[in-house]
N, C-alpha and C positions, 0 to 999 in steps of 0.2 A: 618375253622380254629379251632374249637371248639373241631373238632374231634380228632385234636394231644394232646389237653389237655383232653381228655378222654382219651386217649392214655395213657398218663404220670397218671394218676390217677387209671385204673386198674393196671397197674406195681405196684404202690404203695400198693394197696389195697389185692394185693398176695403177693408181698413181706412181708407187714405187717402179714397176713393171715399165712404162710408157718412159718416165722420168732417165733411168737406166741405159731405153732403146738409143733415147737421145744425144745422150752423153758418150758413149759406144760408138753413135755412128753420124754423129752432127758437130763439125768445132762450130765452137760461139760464134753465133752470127751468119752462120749457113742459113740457108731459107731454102725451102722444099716448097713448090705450090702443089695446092690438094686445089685448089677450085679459085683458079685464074682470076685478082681482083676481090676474093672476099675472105680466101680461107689459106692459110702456109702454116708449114711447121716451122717456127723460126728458134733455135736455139740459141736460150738465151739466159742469165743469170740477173740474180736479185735478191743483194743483201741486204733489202730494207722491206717494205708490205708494201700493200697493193700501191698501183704509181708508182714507186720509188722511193715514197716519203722514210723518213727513219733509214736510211740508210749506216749500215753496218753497225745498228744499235743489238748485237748479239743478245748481251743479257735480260737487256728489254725484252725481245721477242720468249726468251728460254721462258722468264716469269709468268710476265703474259698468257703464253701457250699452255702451262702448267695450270694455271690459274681457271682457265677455258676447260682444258681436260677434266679439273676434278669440278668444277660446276658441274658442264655437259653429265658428266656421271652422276651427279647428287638429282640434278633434276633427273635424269632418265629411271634413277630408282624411285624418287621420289612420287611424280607429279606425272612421269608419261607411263605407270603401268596402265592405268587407266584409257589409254587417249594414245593411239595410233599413228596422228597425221603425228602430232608431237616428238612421237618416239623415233617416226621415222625421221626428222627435221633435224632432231638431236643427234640421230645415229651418221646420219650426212656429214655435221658438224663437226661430231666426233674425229671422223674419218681424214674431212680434210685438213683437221686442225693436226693430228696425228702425223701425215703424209706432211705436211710443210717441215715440221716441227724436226723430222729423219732428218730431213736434208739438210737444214741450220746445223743438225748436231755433224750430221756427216762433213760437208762442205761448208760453211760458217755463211751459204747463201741459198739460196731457193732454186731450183731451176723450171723453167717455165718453156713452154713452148709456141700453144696456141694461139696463133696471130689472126684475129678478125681484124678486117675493113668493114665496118658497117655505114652505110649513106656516106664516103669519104672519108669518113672518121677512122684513121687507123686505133681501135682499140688496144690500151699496153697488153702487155702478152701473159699469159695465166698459163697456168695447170689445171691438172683432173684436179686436186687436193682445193685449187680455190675456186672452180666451178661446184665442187659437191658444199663445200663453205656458203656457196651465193644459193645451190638450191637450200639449202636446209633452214637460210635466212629470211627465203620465200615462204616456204613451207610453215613458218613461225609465224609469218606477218599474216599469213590466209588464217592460218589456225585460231588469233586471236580475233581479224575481222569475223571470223564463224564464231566464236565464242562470244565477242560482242553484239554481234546480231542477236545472235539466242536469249542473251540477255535480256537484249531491247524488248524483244517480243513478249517475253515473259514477266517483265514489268507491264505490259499496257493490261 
C-alpha cells in the first residue's frame, strides 16, 4: 500500500521540481518552443482551477483540496488495498491534488506551464500536478468500466 503513496510523493516532488525550474528561469509569459506549433513551455500563473474558473477564490480551493486529501486517503486505505489500478489512480490523485495545493499555500496561485496546440485548439496551460490529477481520473473511469463489465458478465 505504501507504494501508491510513494506514488503520490514523486508527482509531487517533479511537479514541485519542474514548477520551481520555471519560476527561476521563465517571467510570466515567456514561451520556450519544445516542438514548433504543438508543444511550449509557457510560464504562466492561475489563481483559480482548471480554465480560469474561480478565480482567486483561495479558501475555496484550501477546503476543497483538504477535503480531496483526506477522501483520496480514506479510500486508499479503505477500498484500494485490494485493487491496484485504484490505488494507483488515487496515488496520481493524491499527488496532484498535493502539488497544486503547495503552490496556493506558497503563492496564493498555481503555476503552470505546459502549453499544447492540439488540431488548432491552443489548450489552457497545466502542470505535472494537473496531468497526474487527469491520469488518475482516467484510471478511475477504466477501473469502474472494468468493474462494470465483470459485473455484467457475472450476472448472465
Amino acid at each position: 500500500m505504501y507504494v501508491y503513496y510513494l506514488l503520490a510523493l514523486i508527482v509531487v516532488v517533479i511537479d514541485q521540481i519542474t514548477k520551481l525550474a520555471i519560476i527561476r528561469t521563465m517571467e510570466i509569459g515567456e514561451q520556450l518552443t519544445i516542438i514548433e506549433g504543438f508543444f511550449y513551455f509557457t510560464s504562466h500563473r492561475n489563481a483559480g482551477a482548471a480554465w480560469g474558473i474561480f478565480q482567486g477564490q483561495m479558501l475555496f480551493f484550501y477546503i476543497i483540496t483538504l477535503l480531496v486529501i483526506v477522501g483520496v486517503v480514506y479510500y486508499m486505505q479503505r477500498y484500494a488495498r485490494k485493487d491496484k489500478l485504484l490505488a494507483t489512480a488515487l496515488g496520481f490523485i493524491l499527488g496532484g491534488a498535493i502539488g497544486n495545493f503547495i503552490d496556493r499555500l506558497l503563492y496564493q496561485e498555481v503555476v503552470d506551464f505546459l502549453d499544447v496546440i492540439i488540431f488548432g485548439y491552443d489548450f489552457p496551460i497545466f502542470n505535472i500536478a494537473d496531468s497526474a490529477l487527469t491520469i488518475g481520473v482516467i484510471l478511475v473511469i477504466i477501473g469502474t468500466i472494468m468493474e462494470e463489465t465483470k459485473k455484467g458478465k457475472a450476472d448472465k
